[in-house]
C-alpha positions as CSV (number, residue, x, y, z in Angstrom):
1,X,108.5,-139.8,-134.8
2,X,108.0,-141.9,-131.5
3,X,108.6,-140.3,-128.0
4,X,112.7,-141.3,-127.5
5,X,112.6,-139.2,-131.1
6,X,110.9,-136.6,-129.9
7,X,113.0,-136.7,-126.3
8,X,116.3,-136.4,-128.2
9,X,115.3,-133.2,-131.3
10,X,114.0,-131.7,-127.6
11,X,117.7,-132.1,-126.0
12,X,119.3,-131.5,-129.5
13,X,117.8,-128.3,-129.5
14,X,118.1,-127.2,-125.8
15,X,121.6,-127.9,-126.4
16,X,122.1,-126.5,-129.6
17,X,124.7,-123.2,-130.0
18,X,122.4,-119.6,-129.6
19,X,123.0,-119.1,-133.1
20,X,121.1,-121.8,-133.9
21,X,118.4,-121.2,-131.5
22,X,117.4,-117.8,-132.5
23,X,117.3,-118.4,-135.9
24,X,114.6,-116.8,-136.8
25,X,111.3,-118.5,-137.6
26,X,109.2,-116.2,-139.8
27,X,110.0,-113.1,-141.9
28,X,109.2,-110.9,-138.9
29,X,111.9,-112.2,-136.4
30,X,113.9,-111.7,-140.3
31,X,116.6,-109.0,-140.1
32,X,117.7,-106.9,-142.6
33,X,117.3,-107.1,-146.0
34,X,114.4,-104.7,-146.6
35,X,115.1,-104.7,-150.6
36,X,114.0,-108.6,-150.6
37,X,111.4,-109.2,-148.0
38,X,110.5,-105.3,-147.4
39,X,107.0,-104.0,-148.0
40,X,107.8,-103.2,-151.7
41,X,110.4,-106.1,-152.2
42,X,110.1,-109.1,-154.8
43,X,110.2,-111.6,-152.2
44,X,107.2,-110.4,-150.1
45,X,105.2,-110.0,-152.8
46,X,106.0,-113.6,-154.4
47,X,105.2,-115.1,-151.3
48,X,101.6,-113.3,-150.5
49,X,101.0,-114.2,-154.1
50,X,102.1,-117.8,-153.3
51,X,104.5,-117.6,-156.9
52,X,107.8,-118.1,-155.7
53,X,110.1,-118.7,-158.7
54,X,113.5,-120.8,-158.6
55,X,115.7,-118.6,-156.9
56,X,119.4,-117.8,-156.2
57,X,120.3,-116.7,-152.8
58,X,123.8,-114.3,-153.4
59,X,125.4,-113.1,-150.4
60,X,128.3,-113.1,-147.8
61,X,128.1,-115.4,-144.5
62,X,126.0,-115.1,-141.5
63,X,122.9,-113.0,-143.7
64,X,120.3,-115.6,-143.6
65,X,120.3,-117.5,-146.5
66,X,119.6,-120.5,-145.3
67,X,116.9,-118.9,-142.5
68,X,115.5,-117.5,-145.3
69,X,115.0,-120.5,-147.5
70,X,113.2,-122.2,-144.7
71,X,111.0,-119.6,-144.4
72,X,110.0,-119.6,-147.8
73,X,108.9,-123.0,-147.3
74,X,107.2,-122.8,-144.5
75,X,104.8,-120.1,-145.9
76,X,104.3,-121.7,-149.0
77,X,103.6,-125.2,-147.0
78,X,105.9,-126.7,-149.3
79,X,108.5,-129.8,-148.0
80,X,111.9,-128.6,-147.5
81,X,114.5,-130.3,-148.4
82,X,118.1,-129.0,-147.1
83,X,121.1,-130.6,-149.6
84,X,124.8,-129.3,-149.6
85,X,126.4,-129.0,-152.3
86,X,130.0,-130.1,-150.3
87,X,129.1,-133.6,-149.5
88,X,126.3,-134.4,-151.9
89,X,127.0,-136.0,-155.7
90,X,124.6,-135.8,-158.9
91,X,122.9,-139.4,-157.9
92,X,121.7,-137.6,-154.8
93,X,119.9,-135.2,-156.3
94,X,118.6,-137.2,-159.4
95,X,116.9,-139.4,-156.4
96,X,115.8,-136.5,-154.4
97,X,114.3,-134.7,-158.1
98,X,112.8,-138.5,-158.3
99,X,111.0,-138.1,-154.8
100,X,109.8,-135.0,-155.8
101,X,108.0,-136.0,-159.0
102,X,106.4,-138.4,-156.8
103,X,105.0,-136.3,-153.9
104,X,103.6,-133.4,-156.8
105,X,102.4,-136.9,-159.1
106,X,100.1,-138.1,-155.8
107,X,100.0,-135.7,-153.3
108,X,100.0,-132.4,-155.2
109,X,102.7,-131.6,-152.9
110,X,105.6,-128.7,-153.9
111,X,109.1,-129.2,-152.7
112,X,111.7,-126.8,-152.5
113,X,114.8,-128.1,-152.7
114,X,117.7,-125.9,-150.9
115,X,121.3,-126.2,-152.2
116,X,123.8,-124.8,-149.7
117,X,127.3,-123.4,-151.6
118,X,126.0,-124.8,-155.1
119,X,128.3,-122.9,-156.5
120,X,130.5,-126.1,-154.9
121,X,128.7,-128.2,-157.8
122,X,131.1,-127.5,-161.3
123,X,128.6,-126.3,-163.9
124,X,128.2,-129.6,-165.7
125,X,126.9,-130.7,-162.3
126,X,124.6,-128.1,-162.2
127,X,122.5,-129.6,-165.5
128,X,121.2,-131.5,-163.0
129,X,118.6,-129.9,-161.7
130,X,117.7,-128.0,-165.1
131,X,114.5,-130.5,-165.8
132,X,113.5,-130.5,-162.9
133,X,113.0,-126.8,-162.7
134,X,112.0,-126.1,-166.0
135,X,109.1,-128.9,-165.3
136,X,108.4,-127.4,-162.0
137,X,108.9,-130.5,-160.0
138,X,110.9,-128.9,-157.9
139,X,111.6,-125.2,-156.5
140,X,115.4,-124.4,-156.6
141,X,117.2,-122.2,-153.8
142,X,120.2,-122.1,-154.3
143,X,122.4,-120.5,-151.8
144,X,126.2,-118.9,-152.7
145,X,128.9,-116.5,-151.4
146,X,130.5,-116.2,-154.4
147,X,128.6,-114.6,-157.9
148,X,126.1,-116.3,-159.7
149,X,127.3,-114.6,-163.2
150,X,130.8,-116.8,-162.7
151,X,129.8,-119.5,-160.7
152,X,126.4,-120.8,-161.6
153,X,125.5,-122.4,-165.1
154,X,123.9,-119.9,-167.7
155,X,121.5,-122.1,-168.5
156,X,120.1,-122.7,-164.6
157,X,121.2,-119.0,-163.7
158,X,118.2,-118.0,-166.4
159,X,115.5,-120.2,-164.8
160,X,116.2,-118.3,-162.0
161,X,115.5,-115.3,-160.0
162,X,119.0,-114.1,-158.0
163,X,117.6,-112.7,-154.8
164,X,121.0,-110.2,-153.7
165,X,121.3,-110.2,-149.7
166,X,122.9,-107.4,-148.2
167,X,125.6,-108.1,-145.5
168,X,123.7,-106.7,-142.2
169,X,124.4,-103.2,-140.7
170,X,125.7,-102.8,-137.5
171,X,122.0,-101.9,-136.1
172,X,120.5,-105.1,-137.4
173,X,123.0,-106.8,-135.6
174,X,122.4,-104.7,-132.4
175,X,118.6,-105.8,-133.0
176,X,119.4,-109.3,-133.1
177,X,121.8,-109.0,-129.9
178,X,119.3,-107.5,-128.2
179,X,116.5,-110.1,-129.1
180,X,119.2,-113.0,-128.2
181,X,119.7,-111.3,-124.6
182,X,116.1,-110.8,-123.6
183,X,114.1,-113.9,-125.3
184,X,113.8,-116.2,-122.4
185,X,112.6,-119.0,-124.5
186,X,115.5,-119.6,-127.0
187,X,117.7,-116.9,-126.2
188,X,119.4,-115.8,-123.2
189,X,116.7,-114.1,-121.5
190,X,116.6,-116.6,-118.3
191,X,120.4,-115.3,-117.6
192,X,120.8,-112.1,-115.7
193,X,123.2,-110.5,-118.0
194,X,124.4,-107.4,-118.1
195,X,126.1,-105.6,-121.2
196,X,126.3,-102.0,-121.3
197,X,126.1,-100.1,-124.6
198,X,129.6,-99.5,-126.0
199,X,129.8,-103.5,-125.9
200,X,126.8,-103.9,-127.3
201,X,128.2,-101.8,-130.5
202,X,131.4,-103.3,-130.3
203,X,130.5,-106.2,-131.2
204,X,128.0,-105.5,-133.8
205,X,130.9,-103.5,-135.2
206,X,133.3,-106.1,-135.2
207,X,130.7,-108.6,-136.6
208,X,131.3,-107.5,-140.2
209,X,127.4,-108.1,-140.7
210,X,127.6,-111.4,-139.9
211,X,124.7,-112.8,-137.8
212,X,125.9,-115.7,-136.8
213,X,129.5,-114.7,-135.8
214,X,127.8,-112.1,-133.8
215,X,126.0,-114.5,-131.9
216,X,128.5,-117.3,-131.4
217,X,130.6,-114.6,-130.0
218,X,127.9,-113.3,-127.7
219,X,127.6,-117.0,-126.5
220,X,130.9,-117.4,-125.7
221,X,131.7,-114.4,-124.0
222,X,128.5,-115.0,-121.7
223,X,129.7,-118.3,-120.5
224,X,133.9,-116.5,-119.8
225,X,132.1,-113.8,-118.2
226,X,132.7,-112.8,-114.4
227,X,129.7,-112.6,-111.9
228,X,129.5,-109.4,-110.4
229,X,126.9,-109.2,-107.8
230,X,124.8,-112.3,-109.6
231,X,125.2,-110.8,-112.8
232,X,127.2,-111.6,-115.8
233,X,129.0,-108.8,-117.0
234,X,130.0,-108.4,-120.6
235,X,131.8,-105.8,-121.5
236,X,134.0,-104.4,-124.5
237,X,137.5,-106.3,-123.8
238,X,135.5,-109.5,-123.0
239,X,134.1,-109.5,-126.3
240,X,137.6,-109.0,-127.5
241,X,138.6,-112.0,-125.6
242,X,135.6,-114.3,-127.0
243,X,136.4,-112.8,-130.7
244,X,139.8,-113.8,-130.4
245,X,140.4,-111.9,-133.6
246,X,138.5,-110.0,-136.4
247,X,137.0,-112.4,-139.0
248,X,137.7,-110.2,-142.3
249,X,135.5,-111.1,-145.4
250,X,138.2,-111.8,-148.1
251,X,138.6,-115.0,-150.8
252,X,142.0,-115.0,-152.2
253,X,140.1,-117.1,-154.9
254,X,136.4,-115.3,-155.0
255,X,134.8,-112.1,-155.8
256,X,135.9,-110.1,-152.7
257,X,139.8,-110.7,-153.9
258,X,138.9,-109.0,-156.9
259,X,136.8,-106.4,-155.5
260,X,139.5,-105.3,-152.9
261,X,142.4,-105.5,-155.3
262,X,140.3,-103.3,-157.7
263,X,139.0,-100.3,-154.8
264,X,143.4,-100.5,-154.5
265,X,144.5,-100.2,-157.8
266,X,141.2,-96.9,-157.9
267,X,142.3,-95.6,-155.3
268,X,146.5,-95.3,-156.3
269,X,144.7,-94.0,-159.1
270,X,142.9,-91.3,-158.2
271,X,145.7,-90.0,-155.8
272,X,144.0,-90.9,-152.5
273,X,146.7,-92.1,-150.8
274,X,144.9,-92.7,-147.3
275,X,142.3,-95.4,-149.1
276,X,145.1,-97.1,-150.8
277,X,146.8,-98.0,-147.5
278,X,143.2,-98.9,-146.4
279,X,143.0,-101.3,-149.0
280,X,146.1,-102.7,-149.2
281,X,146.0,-103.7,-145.2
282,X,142.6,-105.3,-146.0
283,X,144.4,-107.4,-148.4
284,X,147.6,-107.8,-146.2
285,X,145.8,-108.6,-142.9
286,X,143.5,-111.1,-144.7
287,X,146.5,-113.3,-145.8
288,X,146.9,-112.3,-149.1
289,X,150.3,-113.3,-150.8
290,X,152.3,-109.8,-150.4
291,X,154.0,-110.7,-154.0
292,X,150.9,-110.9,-155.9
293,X,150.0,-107.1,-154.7
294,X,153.9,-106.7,-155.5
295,X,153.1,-108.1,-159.4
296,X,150.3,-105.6,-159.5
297,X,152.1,-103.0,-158.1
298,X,154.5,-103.2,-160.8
299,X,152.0,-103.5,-163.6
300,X,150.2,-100.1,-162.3
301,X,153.3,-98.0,-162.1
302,X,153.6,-98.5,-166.0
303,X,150.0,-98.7,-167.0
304,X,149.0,-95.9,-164.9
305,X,152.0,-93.7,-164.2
306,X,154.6,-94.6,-166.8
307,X,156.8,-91.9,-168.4
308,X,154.7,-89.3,-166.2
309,X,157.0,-90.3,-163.0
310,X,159.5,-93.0,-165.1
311,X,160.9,-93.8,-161.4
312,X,157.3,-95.2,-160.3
313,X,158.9,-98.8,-162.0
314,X,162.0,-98.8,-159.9
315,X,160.3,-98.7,-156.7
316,X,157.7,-101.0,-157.7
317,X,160.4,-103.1,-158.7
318,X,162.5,-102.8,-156.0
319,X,159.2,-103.3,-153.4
320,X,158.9,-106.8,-155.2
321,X,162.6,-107.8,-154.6
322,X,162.3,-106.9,-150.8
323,X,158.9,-108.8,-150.5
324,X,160.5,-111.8,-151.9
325,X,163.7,-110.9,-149.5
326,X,161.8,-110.8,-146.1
327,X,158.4,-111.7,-146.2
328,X,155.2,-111.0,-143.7
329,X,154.9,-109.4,-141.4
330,X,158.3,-107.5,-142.1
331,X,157.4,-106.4,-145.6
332,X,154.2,-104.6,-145.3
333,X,155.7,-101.7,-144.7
334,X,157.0,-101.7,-147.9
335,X,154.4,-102.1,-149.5
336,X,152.9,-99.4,-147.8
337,X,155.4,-97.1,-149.1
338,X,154.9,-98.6,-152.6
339,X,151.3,-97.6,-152.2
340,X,151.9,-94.0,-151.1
341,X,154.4,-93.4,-153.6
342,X,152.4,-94.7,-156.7
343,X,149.2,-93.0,-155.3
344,X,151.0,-89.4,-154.8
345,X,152.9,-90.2,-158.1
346,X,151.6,-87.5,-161.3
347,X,149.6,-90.3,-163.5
348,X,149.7,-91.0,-167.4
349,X,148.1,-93.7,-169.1
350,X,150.1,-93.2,-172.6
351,X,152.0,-96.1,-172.2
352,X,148.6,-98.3,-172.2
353,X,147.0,-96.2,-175.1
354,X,150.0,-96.2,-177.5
355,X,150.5,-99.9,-176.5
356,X,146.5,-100.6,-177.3
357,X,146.7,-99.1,-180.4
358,X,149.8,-101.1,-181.3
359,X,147.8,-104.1,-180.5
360,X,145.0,-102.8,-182.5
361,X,147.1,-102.3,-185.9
362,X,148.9,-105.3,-185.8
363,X,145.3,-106.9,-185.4
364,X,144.3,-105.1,-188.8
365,X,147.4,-105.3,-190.4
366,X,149.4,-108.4,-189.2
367,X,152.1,-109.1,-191.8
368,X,153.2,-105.0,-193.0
369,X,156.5,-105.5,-194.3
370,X,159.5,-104.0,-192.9
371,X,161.0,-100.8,-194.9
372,X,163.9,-101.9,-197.0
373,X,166.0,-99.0,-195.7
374,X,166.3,-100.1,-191.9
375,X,166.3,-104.1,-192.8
376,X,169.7,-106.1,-191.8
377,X,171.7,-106.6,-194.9
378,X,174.8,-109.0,-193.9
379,X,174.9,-110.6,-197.4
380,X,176.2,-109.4,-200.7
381,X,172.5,-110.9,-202.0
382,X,170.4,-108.8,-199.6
383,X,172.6,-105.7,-200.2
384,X,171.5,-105.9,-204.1
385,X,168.3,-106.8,-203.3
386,X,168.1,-102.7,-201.8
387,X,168.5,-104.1,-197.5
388,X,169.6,-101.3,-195.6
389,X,170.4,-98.6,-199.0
390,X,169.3,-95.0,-198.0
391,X,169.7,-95.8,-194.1
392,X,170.7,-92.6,-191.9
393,X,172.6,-93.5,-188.7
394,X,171.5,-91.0,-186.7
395,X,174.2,-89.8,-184.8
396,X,176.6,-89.1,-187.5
397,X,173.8,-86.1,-188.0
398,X,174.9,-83.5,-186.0
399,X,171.1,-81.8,-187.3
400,X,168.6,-83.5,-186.4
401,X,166.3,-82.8,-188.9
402,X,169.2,-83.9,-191.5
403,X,168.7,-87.7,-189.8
404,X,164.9,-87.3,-190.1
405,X,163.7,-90.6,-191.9
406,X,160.5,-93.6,-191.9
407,X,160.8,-96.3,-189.5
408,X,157.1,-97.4,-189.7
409,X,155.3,-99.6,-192.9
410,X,154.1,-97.5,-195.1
411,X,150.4,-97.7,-194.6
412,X,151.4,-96.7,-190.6
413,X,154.1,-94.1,-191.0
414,X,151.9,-90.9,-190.2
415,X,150.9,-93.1,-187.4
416,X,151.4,-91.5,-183.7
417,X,150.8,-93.7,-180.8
418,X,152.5,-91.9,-177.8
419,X,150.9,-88.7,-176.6
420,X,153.3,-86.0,-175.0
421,X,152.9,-86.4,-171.0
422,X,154.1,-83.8,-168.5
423,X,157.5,-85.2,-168.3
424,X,157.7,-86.3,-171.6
425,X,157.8,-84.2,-175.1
């Protein structure tokens, strides 16, 4: 590096957001995540051991992954090499993996080679780096929102350890607020700002355990900020201001969809009204498509409620209709009373059962004939072949038991798939 180099990573860096600033440069500056990098955690102990395996960083935004990776390789003394999986191809890393085998051939040099989002690369892509790891030529962090189990190849996911990172709790965010406001090196320490308390938690609050949100937003409102007296005061509505609005951690297409959609249908479930209106207005107020909770809707007032509260399908049903009538924002109040109604509603799951077993006999016996006595017979041939003789149409009976007769095969006519409910005989 010559000295107009050097002169330009120094203004790069002066000038480079806080979030970037403070990242943190060794595992004590690290926040969080005591179950990786604590005392007794599998990182740690890798790393005084100097054995750190391939590895799969798996958690949401703004936890570290990234920070931590560079960490890694700074301890170990390894080269790091940084690669994203969004604007890098397979020839890319087949000539990095090529470098590599060079540096450990003549310079017994390790390299750790960080993949940000590789869960961006299909699986097929990831074969890639297979060899490599398996020969040790290179050390694989891989770094991914979404989970490893669906998004990262079986074969790569077993050469390699998944390190889970938490998202951050509110007082691990106020910890790295606080260091932000008071280090006058690469902070805002050199600033005379004042922030009292309830904004301090107000934003870590509003954070969602996101780091770097935390601190972007913490930038920004120090630069809106009034002077008061030659101090900049930030206070609770400023960080409102900055914030603009609450970044909520849901992926109509990733793991949090499913997780929210399943702590809703739980929640109806179990009767708990108040959580189910929780979840749903996560869902709703993250952009999710108000007819897809509609479909499931309906689905749940059959598989979960069905002859127990028979009406639990007609509002379901008709919640869907006025979704697809009027749309967000007007319709989330119908879907709210969906919710409440299904989650208040008595439950039965005897519908689903009968229905499984159905399944489940027509898998072990796929082809039982019909009984002759309730077949069609609307020719003269089938007629004398027996169709339809012996056939009882019930309501001629004014007894009951006189219309009693089979209407299952004969190896499933003792067979009783629908259990009484408390509606329902």
């Amino acid at each position: 590096m010559d000295l107009f180099e050097a002169s330009l990573e120094k203004n790069l860096k002066s000038a480079s957001p806080l979030a970037d600033r403070m990242r943190p440069q060794t595992l004590a500056e690290y926040a969080g995540q005591l179950g990786a990098i604590g005392d007794h955690g599998f990182l740690k102990i890798a790393l005084q051991k100097d054995e750190i395996p391939s590895m799969i960083f798996w958690g949401p935004p703004g936890v570290g992954k990234t920070t931590l990776a560079q960490i890694v390789a700074n301890m170990t003394k390894s080269r790091y090499l940084p690669f994203s999986a969004v604007s890098g191809s397979v020839k890319d890393i087949r000539d990095i993996i090529k470098d590599a085998e060079t540096q450990r051939k003549y310079y017994a040099k390790k390299t750790i080679l960080f993949v940000d989002e590789i869960h961006r690369f299909n699986k097929s892509q990831q074969d890639a780096f297979l060899p490599a790891v398996e020969r040790g030529i290179i050390t694989l962090i891989g770094a991914t929102t979404e989970n490893p189990s669906f998004e990262v190849n079986a074969a790569l996911l077993s050469r390699c350890r998944v390190v889970v990172l938490e998202k951050l709790s509110s007082k691990d965010i106020e910890h790295v607020l606080r260091r932000a406001l008071t280090d006058k090196e690469r902070g805002l320490g050199n600033e005379t700002i004042e922030m009292n308390a309830e904004a301090l938690e107000a934003l870590a609050n509003v954070a969602n355990g996101d780091a770097r949100n935390a601190l972007n937003t913490l930038e920004i409102a120090s630069k809106i900020a009034p002077v008061t007296q030659g101090k900049i005061v930030i206070t609770k509505d400023l960080i409102a201001q900055a914030l603009q609005r609450t970044h909520l951690l849901y992926d109509r297409a990733g793991e949090e969809h499913y997780n929210i959609i399943s702590a809703l249908h739980k929640s109806m479930r179990g009767n708990d009204a108040n959580a189910a209106l929780y979840w749903l207005g996560r869902m709703l107020e993250a952009g999710e498509e108000p007819l897809y909770i509609a479909r499931r809707l309906v689905r749940f007032s059959s598989e979960d409620i069905g002859l127990a509260d028979p009406n639990a399908l007609t509002q379901a049903v008709a919640a869907h209709q006025a979704c697809h009538f009027i749309g967000m924002p007007e319709c989330n109040v119908i879907l709210a009373q969906c919710v409440a109604y299904l989650a208040m509603a008595p439950k039965s799951n005897a519908l689903y059962e009968a229905y499984g077993q159905v399944q489940q006999d027509i898998r072990d016996l796929p082809n039982e004939p019909v009984p002759l006595h309730i077949r069609n017979a609307p020719t003269k041939l089938m007629k004398n072949l027996g169709y339809g003789k012996g056939y009882k149409y019930t309501p001629a009976f004014e007894n009951p038991e006189d219309a009693k007769q089979d209407f299952l095969p004969d190896k499933l006519k003792d067979r009783k798939y629908l259990k009484a409910t408390k509606n329902r005989p």
